[in-house]
C-alpha positions in Angstrom: 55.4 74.1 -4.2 55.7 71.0 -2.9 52.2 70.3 -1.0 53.0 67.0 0.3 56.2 68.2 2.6 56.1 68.2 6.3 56.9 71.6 6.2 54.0 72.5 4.4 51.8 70.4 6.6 53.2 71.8 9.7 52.9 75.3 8.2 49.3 75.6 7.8 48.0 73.4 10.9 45.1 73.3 12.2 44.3 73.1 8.0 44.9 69.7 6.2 45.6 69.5 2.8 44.8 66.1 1.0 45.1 65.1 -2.9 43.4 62.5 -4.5 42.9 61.2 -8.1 43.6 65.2 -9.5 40.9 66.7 -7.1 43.0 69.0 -3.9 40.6 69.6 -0.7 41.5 71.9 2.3 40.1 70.8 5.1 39.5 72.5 8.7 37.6 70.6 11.3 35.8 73.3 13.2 35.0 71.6 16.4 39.0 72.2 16.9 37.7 75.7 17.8 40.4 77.6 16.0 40.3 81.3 15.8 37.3 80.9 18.2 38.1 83.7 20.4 36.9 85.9 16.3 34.1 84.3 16.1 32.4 84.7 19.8 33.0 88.8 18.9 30.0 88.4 16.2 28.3 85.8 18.7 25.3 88.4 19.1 24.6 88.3 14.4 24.6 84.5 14.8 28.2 83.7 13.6 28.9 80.2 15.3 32.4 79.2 14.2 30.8 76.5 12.1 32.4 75.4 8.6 29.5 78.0 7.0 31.5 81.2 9.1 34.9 80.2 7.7 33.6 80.3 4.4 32.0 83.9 5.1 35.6 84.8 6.2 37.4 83.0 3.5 35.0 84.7 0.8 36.3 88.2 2.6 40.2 87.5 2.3 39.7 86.3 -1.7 38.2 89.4 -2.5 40.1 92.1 -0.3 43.3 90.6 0.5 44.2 87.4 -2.2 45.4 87.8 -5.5 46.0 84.3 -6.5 43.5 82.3 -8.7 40.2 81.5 -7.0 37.9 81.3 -9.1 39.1 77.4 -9.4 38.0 76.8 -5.8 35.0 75.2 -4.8 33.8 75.4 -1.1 31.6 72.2 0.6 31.5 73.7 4.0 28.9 72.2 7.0 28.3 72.8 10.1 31.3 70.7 11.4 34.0 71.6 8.5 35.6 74.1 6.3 36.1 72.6 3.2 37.6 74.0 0.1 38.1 72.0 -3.5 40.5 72.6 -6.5 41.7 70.6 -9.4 44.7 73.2 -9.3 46.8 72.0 -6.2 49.2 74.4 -6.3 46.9 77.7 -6.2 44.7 76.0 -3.3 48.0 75.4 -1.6 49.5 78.8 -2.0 45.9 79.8 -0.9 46.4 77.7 2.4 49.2 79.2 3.1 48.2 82.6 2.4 45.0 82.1 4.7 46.6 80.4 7.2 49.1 83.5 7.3 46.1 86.1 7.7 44.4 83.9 10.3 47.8 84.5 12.2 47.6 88.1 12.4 45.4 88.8 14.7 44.1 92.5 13.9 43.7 91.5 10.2 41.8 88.4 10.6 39.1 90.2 13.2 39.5 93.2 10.3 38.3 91.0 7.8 35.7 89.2 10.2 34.2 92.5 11.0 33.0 92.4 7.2 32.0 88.9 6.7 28.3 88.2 5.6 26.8 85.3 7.8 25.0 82.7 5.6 
Protein backbone atom coordinates (compact mmCIF):
# COMPACT_ATOMS: atom_id res chain seq x y z
CA UNK A 1 0.00 0.00 0.00
CA UNK A 2 1.31 2.93 -1.13
CA UNK A 3 0.67 5.65 1.84
CA UNK A 4 2.09 8.47 0.14
CA UNK A 5 -0.46 8.48 -3.01
CA UNK A 6 -3.05 11.17 -3.52
CA UNK A 7 -5.45 8.56 -3.60
CA UNK A 8 -4.71 7.48 -0.29
CA UNK A 9 -4.66 10.92 1.06
CA UNK A 10 -7.84 11.87 -0.55
CA UNK A 11 -9.32 8.60 0.72
CA UNK A 12 -9.08 9.01 4.38
CA UNK A 13 -9.62 12.98 4.68
CA UNK A 14 -10.34 14.66 7.22
CA UNK A 15 -7.32 12.07 8.61
CA UNK A 16 -3.62 12.91 7.64
CA UNK A 17 -1.15 10.51 7.46
CA UNK A 18 2.61 11.69 7.85
CA UNK A 19 5.97 9.55 7.94
CA UNK A 20 9.08 10.55 9.32
CA UNK A 21 12.49 9.07 10.04
CA UNK A 22 10.60 5.20 10.47
CA UNK A 23 7.89 6.61 12.98
CA UNK A 24 3.99 6.80 10.92
CA UNK A 25 1.39 9.27 12.81
CA UNK A 26 -2.37 9.56 11.94
CA UNK A 27 -3.41 12.67 12.70
CA UNK A 28 -7.16 14.22 13.02
CA UNK A 29 -7.49 17.80 14.11
CA UNK A 30 -10.70 17.79 16.06
CA UNK A 31 -11.67 21.32 16.03
CA UNK A 32 -12.57 20.27 12.19
CA UNK A 33 -15.67 18.91 13.98
CA UNK A 34 -15.89 15.68 12.08
CA UNK A 35 -18.45 13.16 12.91
CA UNK A 36 -19.64 15.88 15.38
CA UNK A 37 -23.25 15.29 14.87
CA UNK A 38 -21.99 11.32 17.05
CA UNK A 39 -20.53 12.95 19.49
CA UNK A 40 -23.35 15.75 20.68
CA UNK A 41 -25.67 12.16 21.06
CA UNK A 42 -23.38 11.37 24.32
CA UNK A 43 -23.19 15.26 24.98
CA UNK A 44 -25.23 14.53 28.43
CA UNK A 45 -21.88 11.55 29.77
CA UNK A 46 -19.38 14.32 28.90
CA UNK A 47 -18.14 13.04 25.53
CA UNK A 48 -16.85 16.38 23.78
CA UNK A 49 -15.49 15.39 20.38
CA UNK A 50 -12.02 16.13 21.71
CA UNK A 51 -8.88 14.03 20.54
CA UNK A 52 -9.53 11.95 24.10
CA UNK A 53 -13.33 10.78 22.50
CA UNK A 54 -11.78 9.60 19.22
CA UNK A 55 -9.48 7.49 20.97
CA UNK A 56 -12.52 6.01 23.17
CA UNK A 57 -14.14 5.27 19.76
CA UNK A 58 -10.95 4.10 18.03
CA UNK A 59 -10.30 1.72 21.14
CA UNK A 60 -14.11 0.32 20.30
CA UNK A 61 -13.46 -0.42 16.46
CA UNK A 62 -9.88 -2.33 17.33
CA UNK A 63 -11.51 -4.56 19.53
CA UNK A 64 -15.00 -5.35 17.87
CA UNK A 65 -14.59 -4.55 14.40
CA UNK A 66 -10.46 -4.50 13.30
CA UNK A 67 -8.52 -7.47 12.73
CA UNK A 68 -5.35 -5.93 11.55
CA UNK A 69 -2.23 -5.57 13.92
CA UNK A 70 -2.80 -2.98 16.65
CA UNK A 71 -1.05 -3.79 19.18
CA UNK A 72 1.87 -1.65 17.26
CA UNK A 73 -0.16 1.55 17.65
CA UNK A 74 0.48 4.08 20.06
CA UNK A 75 -2.25 6.86 20.64
CA UNK A 76 -1.01 10.69 21.88
CA UNK A 77 -4.48 12.14 21.70
CA UNK A 78 -5.32 15.90 23.50
CA UNK A 79 -7.91 17.86 23.65
CA UNK A 80 -7.43 19.35 20.17
CA UNK A 81 -6.07 16.06 18.18
CA UNK A 82 -6.44 12.46 17.48
CA UNK A 83 -3.22 11.17 17.22
CA UNK A 84 -2.20 7.67 16.48
CA UNK A 85 1.79 6.33 16.19
CA UNK A 86 3.27 3.23 14.43
CA UNK A 87 6.67 2.20 13.31
CA UNK A 88 4.64 -0.27 10.97
CA UNK A 89 3.26 2.19 8.24
CA UNK A 90 1.53 -0.03 6.35
CA UNK A 91 -0.86 -1.62 9.31
CA UNK A 92 -1.57 2.10 10.65
CA UNK A 93 -2.42 2.90 7.03
CA UNK A 94 -4.65 -0.08 6.41
CA UNK A 95 -6.02 0.99 9.87
CA UNK A 96 -6.74 4.58 8.44
CA UNK A 97 -8.49 3.35 5.91
CA UNK A 98 -10.32 0.84 7.73
CA UNK A 99 -11.48 3.56 10.31
CA UNK A 100 -12.06 6.03 8.06
CA UNK A 101 -14.44 3.48 6.27
CA UNK A 102 -16.43 2.79 9.63
CA UNK A 103 -16.65 6.46 10.39
CA UNK A 104 -18.54 6.58 6.94
CA UNK A 105 -21.22 4.33 7.83
CA UNK A 106 -23.24 6.11 9.75
CA UNK A 107 -25.31 3.43 11.86
CA UNK A 108 -22.01 1.58 12.61
CA UNK A 109 -20.01 4.40 13.81
CA UNK A 110 -22.93 5.71 16.36
CA UNK A 111 -23.13 1.53 17.00
CA UNK A 112 -19.82 1.62 18.17
CA UNK A 113 -20.04 5.19 19.87
CA UNK A 114 -22.92 3.89 21.87
CA UNK A 115 -20.15 1.53 23.65
CA UNK A 116 -17.24 3.89 23.98
CA UNK A 117 -15.87 4.48 27.55
CA UNK A 118 -15.24 8.28 28.07
CA UNK A 119 -11.80 8.93 29.59
Amino acid sequence: MDFTSENFKRRIEPFKFSSQDGQHMLYLDTADGYLETVFKTRADDGFEGNGYDWEALAEIFLAEIYEGEDDSFEFDCEAGAFIVYSEDGKSLAEFALAFKEACEDSNLIADLFSRAELR
